[in-house]
MIDRENSE-538534 format. One record per residue: residue number from 1; x, y, z of N, C-alpha, C, O in turn. Coordinates in pm, 1 decimal. Each point is the difference from the previous one (the first is absolute). Layout:
residues N
{NUM, {X, Y, Z}, {X, Y, Z}, {X, Y, Z}, {X, Y, Z}}
...
end
This chain:
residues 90
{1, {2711.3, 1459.1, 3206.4}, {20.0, -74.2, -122.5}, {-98.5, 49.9, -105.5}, {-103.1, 53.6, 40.7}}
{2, {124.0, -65.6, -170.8}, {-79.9, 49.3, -137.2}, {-91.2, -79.4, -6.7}, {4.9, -109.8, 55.4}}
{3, {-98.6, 148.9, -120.4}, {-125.7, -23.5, -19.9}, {57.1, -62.9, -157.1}, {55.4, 74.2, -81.1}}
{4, {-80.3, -228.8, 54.2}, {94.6, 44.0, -145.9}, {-110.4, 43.0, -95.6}, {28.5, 65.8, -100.0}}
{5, {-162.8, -103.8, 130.0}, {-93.5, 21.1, -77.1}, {-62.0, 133.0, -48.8}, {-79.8, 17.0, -92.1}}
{6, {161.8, 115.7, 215.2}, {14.5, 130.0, -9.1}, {51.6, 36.1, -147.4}, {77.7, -61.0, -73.3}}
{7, {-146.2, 178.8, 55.3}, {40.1, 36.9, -137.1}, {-27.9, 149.7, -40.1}, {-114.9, 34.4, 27.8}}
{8, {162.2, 24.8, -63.7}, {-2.2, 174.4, -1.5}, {75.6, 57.4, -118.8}, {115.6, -14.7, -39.4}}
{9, {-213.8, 81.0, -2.1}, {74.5, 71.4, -114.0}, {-53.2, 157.1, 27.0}, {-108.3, 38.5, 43.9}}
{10, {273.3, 67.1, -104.2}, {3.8, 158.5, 44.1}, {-14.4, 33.6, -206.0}, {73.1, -36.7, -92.0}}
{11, {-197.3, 117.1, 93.7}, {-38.3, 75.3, -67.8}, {68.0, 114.2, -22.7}, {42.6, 24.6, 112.8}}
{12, {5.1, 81.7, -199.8}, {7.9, 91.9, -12.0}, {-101.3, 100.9, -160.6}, {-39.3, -38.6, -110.1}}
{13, {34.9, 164.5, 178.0}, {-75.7, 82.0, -95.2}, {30.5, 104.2, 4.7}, {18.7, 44.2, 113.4}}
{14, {-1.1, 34.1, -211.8}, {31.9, 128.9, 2.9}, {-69.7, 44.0, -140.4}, {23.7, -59.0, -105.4}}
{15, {-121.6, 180.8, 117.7}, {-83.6, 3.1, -79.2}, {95.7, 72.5, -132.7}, {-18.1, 0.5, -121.7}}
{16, {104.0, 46.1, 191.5}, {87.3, 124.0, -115.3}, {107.1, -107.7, -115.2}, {35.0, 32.9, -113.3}}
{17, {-6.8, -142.0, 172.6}, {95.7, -87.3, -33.5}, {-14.4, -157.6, -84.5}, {64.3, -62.5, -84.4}}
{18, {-180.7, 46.0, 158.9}, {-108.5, -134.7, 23.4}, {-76.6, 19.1, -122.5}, {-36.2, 116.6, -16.0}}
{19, {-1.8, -206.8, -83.6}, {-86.9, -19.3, -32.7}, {-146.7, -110.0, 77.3}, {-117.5, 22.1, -29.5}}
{20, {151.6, -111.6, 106.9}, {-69.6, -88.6, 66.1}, {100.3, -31.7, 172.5}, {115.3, 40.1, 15.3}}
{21, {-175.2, -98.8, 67.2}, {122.8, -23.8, 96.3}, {89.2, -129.8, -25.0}, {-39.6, -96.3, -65.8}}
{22, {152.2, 104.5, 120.2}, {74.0, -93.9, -44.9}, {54.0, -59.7, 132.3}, {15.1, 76.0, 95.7}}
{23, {17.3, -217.2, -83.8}, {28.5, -84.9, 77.8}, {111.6, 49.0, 41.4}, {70.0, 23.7, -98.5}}
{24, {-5.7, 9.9, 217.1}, {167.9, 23.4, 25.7}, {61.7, -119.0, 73.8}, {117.4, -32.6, -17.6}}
{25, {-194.5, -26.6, 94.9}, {29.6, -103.2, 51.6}, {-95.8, -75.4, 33.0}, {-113.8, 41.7, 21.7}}
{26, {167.2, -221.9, -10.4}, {-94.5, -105.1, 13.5}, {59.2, -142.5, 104.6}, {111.6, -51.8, -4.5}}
{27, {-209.0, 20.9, 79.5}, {100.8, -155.6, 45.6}, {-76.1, -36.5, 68.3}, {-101.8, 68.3, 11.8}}
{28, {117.2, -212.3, 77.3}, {-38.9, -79.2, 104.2}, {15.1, 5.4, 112.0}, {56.8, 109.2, -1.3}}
{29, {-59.9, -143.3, 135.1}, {50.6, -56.7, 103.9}, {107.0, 125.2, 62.3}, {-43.6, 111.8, 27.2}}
{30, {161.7, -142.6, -13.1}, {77.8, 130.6, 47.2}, {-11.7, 113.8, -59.4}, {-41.6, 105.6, 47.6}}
{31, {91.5, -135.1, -188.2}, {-32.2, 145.2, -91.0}, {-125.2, 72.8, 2.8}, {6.3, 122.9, -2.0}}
{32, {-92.3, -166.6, 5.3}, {-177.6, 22.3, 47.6}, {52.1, 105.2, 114.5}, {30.2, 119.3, 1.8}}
{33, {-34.1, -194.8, 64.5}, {54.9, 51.4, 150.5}, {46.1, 96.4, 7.6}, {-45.4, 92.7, 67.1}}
{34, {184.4, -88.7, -158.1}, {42.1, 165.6, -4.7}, {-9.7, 22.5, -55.3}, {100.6, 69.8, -12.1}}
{35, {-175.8, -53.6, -111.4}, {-88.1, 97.3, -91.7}, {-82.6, 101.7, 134.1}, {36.6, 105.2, 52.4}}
{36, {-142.2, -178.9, -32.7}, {-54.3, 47.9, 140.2}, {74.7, 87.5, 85.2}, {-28.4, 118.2, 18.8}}
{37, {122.3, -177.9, 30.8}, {70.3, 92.6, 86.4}, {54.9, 110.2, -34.5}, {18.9, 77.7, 93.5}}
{38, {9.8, -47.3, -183.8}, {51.8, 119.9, -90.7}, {-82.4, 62.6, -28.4}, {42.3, 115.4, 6.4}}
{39, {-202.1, -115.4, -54.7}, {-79.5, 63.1, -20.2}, {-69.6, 71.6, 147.2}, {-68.6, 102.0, 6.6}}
{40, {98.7, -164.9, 70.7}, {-55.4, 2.0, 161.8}, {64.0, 131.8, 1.0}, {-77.6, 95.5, -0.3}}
{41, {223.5, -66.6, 1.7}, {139.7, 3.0, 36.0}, {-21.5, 134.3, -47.0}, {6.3, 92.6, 80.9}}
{42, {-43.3, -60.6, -263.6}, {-36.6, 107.1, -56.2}, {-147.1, 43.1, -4.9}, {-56.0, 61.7, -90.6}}
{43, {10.5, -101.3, 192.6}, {-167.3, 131.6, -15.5}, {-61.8, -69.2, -146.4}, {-85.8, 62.0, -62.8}}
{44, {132.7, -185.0, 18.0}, {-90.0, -37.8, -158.7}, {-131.4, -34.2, 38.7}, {10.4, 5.0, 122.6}}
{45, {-98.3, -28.6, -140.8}, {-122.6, -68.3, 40.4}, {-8.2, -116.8, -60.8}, {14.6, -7.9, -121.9}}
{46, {-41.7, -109.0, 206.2}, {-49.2, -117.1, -44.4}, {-181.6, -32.1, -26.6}, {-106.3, 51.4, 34.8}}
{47, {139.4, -134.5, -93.9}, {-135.4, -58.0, 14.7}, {-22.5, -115.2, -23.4}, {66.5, -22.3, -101.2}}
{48, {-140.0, -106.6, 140.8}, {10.9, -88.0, 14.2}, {-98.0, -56.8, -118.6}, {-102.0, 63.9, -25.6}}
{49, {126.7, -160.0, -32.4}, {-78.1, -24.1, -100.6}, {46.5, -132.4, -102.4}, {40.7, 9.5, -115.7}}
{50, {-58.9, -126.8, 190.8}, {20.7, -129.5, -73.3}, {32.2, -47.8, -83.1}, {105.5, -60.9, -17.3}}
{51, {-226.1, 86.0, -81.5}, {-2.4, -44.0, -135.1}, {71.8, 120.9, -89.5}, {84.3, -24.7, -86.2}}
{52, {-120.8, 132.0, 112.5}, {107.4, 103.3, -81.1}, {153.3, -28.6, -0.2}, {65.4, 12.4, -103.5}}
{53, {2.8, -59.7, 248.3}, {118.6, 40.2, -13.1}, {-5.0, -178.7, -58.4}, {119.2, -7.5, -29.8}}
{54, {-173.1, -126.2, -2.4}, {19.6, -71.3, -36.4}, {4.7, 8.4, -160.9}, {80.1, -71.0, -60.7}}
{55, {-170.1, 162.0, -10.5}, {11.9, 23.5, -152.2}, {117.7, 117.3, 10.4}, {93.1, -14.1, -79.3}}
{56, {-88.9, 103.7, 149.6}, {130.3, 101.5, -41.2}, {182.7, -102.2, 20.5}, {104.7, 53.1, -37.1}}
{57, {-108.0, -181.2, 93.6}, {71.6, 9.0, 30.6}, {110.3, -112.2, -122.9}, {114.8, -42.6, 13.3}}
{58, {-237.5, 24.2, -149.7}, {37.4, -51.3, -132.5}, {35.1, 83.8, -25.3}, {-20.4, -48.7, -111.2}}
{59, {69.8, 166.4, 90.4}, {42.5, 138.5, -80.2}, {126.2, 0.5, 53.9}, {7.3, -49.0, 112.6}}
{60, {96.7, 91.8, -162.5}, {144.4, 33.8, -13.6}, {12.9, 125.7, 68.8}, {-86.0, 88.1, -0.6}}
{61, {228.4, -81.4, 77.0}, {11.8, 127.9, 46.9}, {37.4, 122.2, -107.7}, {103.2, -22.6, -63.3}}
{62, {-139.9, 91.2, 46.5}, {9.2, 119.7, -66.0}, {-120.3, -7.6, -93.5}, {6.7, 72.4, -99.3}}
{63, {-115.0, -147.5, 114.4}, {-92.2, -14.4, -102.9}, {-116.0, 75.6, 50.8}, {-22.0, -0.1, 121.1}}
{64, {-55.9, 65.8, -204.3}, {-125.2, 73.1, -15.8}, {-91.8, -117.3, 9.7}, {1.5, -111.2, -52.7}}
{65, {-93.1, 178.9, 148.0}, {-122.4, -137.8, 11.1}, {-90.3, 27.1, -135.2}, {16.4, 103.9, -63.9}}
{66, {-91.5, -181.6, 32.9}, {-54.5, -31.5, -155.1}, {-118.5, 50.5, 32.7}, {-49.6, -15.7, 111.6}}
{67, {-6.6, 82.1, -208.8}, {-137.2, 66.0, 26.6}, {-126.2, -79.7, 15.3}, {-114.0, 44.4, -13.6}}
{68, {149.8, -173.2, 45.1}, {-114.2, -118.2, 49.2}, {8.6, 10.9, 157.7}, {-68.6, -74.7, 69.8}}
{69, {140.8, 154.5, -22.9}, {52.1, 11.2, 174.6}, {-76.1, 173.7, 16.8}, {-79.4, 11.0, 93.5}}
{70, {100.5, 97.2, -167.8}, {-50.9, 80.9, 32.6}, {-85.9, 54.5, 98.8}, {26.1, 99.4, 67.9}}
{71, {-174.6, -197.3, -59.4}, {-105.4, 18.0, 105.9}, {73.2, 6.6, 46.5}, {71.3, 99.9, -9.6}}
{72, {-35.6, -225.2, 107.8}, {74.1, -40.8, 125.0}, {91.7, 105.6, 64.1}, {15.4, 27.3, 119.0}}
{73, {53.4, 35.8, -252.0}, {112.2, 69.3, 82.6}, {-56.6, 128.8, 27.0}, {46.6, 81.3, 79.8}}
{74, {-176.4, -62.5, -168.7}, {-35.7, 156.6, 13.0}, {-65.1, -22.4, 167.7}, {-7.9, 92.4, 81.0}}
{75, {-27.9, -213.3, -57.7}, {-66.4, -0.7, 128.3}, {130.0, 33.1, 82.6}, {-14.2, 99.7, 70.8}}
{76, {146.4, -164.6, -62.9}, {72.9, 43.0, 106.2}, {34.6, 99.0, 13.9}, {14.6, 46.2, 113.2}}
{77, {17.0, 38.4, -248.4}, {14.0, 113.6, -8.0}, {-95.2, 83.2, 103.4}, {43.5, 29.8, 111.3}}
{78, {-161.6, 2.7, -148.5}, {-103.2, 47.5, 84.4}, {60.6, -18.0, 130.4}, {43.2, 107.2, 42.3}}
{79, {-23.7, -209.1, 40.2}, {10.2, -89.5, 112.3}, {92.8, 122.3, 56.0}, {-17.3, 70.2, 99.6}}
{80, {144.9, -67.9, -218.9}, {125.8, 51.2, 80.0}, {-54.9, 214.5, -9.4}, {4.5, 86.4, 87.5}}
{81, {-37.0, -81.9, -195.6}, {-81.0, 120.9, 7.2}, {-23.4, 60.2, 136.7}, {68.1, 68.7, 76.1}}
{82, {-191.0, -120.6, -73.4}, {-63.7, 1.5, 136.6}, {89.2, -9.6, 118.9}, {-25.8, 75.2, 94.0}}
{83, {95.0, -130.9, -87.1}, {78.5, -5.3, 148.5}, {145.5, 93.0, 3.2}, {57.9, 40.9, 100.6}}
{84, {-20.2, -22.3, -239.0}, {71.3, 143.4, 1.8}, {-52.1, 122.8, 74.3}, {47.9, 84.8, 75.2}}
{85, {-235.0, -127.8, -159.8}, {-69.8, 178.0, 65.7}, {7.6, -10.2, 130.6}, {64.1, 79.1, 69.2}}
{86, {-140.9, -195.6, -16.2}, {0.0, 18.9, 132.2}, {140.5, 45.7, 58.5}, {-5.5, 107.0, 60.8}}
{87, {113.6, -159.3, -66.6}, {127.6, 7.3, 47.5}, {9.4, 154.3, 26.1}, {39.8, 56.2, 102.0}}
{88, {-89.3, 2.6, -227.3}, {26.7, 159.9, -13.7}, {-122.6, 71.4, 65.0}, {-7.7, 122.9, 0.9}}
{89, {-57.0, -177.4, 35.9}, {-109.5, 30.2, 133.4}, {-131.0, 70.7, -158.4}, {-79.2, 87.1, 36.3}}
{90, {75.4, -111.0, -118.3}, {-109.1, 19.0, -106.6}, {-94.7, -1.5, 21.7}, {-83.9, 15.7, -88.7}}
end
């Protein structure tokens, strides 16, 4: 059974395309769930992080996070960085 209090939101970035990353998807409880599972599913990296995905998850899908979010995301960024290299044995 869902967690309904579960909550997950999928980022996307593409530096060539992107001006900032933008929300692609967002939800609760099941949808949470398979947000997750799909990212599992595709090699995405998660990361777990509370209060972020609780402020990202006021933003609209297709929306650019606001440059008051920046830190935060430059931190996940890094996060996912890093575990690309490793992946690629770096």
């Amino acid at each position: 059974m869902a967690d309904p209090r579960q909550q997950a939101v999928a980022l996307r970035y593409d530096e060539k395309t992107d001006a900032a990353p933008v929300v692609v998807a967002k939800g609760k409880g099941r949808t949470a769930e398979r947000i997750l599972e799909l990212a599992k599913q595709n090699n995405i990296p998660i990361r777990e992080d509370k209060d972020l995905v609780q402020v990202l998850s006021f933003l609209k899908i297709d929306q650019e996070i606001p440059p008051e979010l920046y830190q935060a995301i430059a931190a996940l960024l890094a996060f996912v960085y890093r575990l690309n290299q490793q992946s690629q044995g770096r």
